[in-house]
Structure formats: structure tokens, C-alpha cells
C-alpha positions as MATLAB code, in Angstrom:
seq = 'XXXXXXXXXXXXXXXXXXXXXXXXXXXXXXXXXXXXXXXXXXXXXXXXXXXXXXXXXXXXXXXXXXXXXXXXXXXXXXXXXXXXXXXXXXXXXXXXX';
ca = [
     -80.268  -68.250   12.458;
     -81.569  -71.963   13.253;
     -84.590  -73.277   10.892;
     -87.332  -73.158   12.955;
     -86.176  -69.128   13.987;
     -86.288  -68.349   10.439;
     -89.771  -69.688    9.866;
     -90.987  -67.544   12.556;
     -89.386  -64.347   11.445;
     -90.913  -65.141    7.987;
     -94.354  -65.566    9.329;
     -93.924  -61.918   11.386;
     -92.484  -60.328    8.585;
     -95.973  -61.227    6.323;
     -97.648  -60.219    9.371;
     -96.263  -56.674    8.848;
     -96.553  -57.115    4.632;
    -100.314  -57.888    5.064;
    -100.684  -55.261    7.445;
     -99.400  -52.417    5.603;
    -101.564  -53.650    2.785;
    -104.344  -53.021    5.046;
    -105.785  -56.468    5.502;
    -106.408  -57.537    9.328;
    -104.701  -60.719    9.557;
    -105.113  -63.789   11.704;
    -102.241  -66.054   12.779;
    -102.722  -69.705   13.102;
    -101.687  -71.125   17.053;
    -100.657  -74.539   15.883;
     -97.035  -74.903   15.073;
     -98.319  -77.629   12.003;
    -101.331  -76.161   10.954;
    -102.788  -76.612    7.636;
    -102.366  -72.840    7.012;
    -100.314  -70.638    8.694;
    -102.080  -66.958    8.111;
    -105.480  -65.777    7.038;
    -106.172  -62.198    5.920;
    -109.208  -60.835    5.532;
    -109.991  -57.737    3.632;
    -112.341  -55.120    5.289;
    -113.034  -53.037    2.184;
    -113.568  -56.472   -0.130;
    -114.702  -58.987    2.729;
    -112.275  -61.683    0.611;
    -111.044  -64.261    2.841;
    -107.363  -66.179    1.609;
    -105.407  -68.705    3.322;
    -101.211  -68.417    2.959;
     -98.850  -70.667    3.941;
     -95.872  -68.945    4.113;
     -92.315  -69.930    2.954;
     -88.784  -68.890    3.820;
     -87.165  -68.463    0.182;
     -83.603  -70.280    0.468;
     -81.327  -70.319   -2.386;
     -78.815  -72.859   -3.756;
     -74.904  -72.511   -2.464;
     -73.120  -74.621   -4.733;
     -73.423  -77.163   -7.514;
     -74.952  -76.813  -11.297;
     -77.807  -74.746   -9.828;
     -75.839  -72.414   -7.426;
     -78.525  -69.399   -7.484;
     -81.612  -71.128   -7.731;
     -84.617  -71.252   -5.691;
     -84.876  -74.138   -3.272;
     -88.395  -75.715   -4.208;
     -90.891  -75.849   -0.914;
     -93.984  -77.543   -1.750;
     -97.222  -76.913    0.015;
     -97.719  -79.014    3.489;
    -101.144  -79.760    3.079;
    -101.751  -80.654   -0.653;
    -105.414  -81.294   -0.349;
    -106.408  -77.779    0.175;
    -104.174  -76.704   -2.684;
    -106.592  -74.745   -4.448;
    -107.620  -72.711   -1.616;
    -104.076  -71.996   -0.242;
    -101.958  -69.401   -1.194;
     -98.257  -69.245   -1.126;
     -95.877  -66.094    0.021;
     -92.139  -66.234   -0.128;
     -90.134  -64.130    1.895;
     -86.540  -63.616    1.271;
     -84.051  -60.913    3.021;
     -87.163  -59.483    4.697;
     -89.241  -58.750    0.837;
     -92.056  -60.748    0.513;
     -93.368  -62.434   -2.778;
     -96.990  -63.997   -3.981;
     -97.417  -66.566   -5.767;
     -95.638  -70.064   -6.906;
     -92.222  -70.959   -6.907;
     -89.660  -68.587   -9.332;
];
């Protein structure tokens, strides 16, 4: 599957992982946005921003295995932004393994 293909999927498959959670969820309509969803929780009324990533792993060399590092792509809104990793269609919070 090319890159930019496996970004999307990513992005659709937190759709459906924020969904189930039961947050209603807003998707960003810029390709390069500073954020790419924002959920919004009806029972709570929190508000959080995610920038989701698509979790690649290492092939070859001394750190065959590893997690690729992706870094946020807006680093001034850091402390507001969260991250979610999705690998092999699982999604994961949080920073970086």
C-alpha cells in the first residue's frame, strides 16, 4: 500500500476506535493540518486533539523490530496534541514505544 494510502486508512481506522469508544469525532479537511482528529466526549464534554500515526517497524539492521520514531508535525501545540499509533489495524495512545 503507497504512503499516503496508509495514512488514510490509519486516520479511518481511529475514526472507528474513537467511535466505538463512544466519542463523536471530527475529521480535519486539510491534508496538512495541525491536527488531524478531534473527539469530543458527550458524557464528559472533554475536547482532545490527535494526530495520528501509522506505526512502521524496522526491517533490517541492529534495530530490526523497533519502532520507527514519528515526531509530532506541529511542535508548538505539543502539549495540547495527542498522539495515536495504529499498527495492523490496533490502535495505541500515547508516545512512542
Amino acid at each position: 500500500m503507497k504512503k499516503n494510502r496508509k495514512g488514510c486508512y490509519s486516520e479511518k481506522v481511529a475514526i472507528c476506535y474513537f467511535m466505538a469508544k463512544g466519542l463523536d469525532v471530527f475529521d480535519s479537511c486539510q491534508t496538512n493540518g495541525a491536527v488531524d482528529l478531534i473527539t469530543f466526549d458527550p458524557d464528559t464534554g472533554e475536547t482532545k486533539c490527535w494526530e495520528v500515526k501509522t506505526e512502521n517497524f524496522r526491517l533490517s539492521g541492529k534495530k530490526k523490530g523497533y519502532a520507527i520514531s514519528r515526531g509530532l508535525r506541529n511542535k508548538k501545540f505539543k502539549s495540547i496534541i495527542n498522539l495515536l499509533y495504529v499498527h495492523n489495524g490496533e490502535c495505541r495512545e500515547g508516545k512512542r514505544k
